[in-house]
C-alpha positions in Angstrom: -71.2 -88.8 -68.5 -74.1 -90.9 -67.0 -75.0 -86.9 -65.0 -74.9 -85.0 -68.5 -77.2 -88.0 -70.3 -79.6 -87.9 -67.4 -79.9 -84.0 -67.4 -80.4 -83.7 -70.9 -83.1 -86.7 -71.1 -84.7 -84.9 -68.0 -84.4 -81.2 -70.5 -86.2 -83.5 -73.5 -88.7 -85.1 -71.9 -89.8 -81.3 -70.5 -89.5 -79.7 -74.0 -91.8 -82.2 -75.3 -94.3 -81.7 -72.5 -94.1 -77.9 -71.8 -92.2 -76.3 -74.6 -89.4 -74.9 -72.4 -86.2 -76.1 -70.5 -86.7 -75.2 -66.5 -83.8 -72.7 -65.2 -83.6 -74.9 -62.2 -82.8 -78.1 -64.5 -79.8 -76.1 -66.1 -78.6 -75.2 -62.7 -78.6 -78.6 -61.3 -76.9 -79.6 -64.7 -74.1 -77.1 -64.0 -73.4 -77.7 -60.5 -73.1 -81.7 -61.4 -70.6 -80.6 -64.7 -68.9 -78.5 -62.5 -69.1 -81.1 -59.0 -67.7 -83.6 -61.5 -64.9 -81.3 -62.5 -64.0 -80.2 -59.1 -64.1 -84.8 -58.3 -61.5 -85.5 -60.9 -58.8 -82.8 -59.1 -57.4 -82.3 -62.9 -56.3 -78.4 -63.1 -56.3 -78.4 -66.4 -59.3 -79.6 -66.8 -60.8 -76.4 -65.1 -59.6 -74.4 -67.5 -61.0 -76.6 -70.4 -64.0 -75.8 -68.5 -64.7 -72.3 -69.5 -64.5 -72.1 -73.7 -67.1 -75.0 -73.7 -69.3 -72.6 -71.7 -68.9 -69.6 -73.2 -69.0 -70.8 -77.5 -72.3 -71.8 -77.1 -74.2 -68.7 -76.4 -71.6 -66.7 -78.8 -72.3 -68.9 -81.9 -75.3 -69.2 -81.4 -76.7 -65.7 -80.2 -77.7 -64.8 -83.8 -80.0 -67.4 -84.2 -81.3 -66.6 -80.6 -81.7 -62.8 -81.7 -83.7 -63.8 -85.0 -85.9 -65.9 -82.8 -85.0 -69.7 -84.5 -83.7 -70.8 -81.1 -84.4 -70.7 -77.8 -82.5 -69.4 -74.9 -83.0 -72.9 -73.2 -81.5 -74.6 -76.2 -78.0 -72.0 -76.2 -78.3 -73.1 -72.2 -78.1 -76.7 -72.7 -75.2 -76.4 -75.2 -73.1 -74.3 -72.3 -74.4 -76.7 -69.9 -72.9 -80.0 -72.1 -69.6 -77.3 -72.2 -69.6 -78.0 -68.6 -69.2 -81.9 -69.5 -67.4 -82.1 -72.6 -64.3 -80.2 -74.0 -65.3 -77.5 -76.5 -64.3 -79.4 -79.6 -67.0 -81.9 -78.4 -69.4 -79.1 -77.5 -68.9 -78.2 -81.3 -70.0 -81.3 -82.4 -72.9 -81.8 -80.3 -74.0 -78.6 -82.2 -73.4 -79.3 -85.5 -75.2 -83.1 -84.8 -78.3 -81.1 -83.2 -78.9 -79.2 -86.3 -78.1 -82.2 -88.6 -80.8 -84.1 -86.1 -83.4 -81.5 -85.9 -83.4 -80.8 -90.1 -84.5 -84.7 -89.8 -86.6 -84.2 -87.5 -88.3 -81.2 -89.3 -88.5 -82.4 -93.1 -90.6 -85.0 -92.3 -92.9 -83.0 -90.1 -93.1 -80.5 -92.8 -93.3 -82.8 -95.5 -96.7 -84.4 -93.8 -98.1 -80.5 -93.0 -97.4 -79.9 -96.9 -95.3 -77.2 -95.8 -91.9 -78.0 -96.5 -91.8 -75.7 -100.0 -93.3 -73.1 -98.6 -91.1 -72.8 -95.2 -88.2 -73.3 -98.1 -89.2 -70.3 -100.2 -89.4 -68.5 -96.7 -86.1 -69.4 -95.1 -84.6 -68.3 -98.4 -86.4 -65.3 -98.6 -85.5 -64.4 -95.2 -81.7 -64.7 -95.7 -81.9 -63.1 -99.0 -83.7 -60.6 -97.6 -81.4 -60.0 -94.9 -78.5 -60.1 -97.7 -80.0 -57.0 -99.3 -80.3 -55.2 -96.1 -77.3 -56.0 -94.4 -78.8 -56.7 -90.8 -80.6 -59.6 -89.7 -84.2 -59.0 -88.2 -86.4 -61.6 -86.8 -87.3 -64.7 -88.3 -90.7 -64.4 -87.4 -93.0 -62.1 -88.5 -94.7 -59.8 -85.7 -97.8 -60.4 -84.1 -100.6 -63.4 -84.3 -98.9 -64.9 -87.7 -95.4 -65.3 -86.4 -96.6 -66.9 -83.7 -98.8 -69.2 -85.2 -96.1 -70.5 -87.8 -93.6 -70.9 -84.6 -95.9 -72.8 -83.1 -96.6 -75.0 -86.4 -93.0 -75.8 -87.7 -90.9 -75.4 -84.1 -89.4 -79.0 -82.3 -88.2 -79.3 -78.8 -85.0 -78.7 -80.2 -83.9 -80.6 -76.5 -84.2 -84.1 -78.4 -82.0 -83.4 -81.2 -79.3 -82.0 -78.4 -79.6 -85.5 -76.4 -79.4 -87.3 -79.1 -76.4 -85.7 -80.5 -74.7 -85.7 -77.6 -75.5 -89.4 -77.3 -73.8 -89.5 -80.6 -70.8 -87.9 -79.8 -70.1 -89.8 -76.3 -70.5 -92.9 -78.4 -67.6 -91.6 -80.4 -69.4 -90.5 -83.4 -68.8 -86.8 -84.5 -67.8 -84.4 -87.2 
């Protein structure tokens, strides 16, 4: 587990620096889950392999489609898949957004926006409620933008650190 902890430090430490998760990161990541897979010559193990891949990006491709998380973030989650057993995988997802809301109210609280990004985030869902689809988070053009810029976190270092959690045993 030393591999997935080093890949996912490597992912943080770029989020904070550029904003984004390198392709070529997640690729190394997966070809060291899946070299380490291959090592401990457990068949069903390989087939444990696939669901922790594959939930990721299916829970989570409606936040990705309203624009509230990045693609790097749904392919870190696959990538601890490659790792972990899904029911761990799980975890690390429901930690990450525990971690990143405690990350973000403080943030918000010292920008004096937390109110106002609440009367948004419930406007948005009630909004979507009403309309029965879900549109982007965001609004178009310079504004949405600008209030990704202000209230987004390299979601990255809520992932390690809930993974970090969970390989220490702690979970949900």
């Amino acid at each position: 587990m030393k591999l997935l902890a080093a890949v996912l430090l490597l992912a943080a430490l770029w989020d904070l620096r550029k904003g984004k998760i390198p392709n070529l990161l997640i690729l190394i990541g997966f070809i060291l889950g899946f070299g380490q897979l291959l090592s401990e010559k457990d068949i069903d193990q390989i087939f444990n392999f696939f669901p922790g891949i594959i939930l990721p990006p299916v829970l989570l491709f409606p936040l990705f489609r309203t624009g509230t998380l990045g693609a790097g973030d749904i392919k870190l989650f696959s990538l601890i898949g490659c790792f972990l057993p899904a029911r761990d995988t799980l975890n690390c997802i429901l930690l990450s957004f525990f971690c990143g809301a405690l990350f973000s109210i403080p943030l918000l609280l010292l920008q004096r926006r937390l109110i106002s990004r609440m009367r948004y985030a419930l406007s948005f869902l009630l909004g979507c409620l009403m309309q029965r689809s879900v549109g982007s988070y965001y609004p178009p053009g310079e504004e949405g933008e600008r209030m990704k810029k202000e209230t987004s976190i390299p979601f990255a270092v809520p992932i390690l650190i809930s993974t970090l959690l969970v390989l220490g045993g702690i979970g949900l």
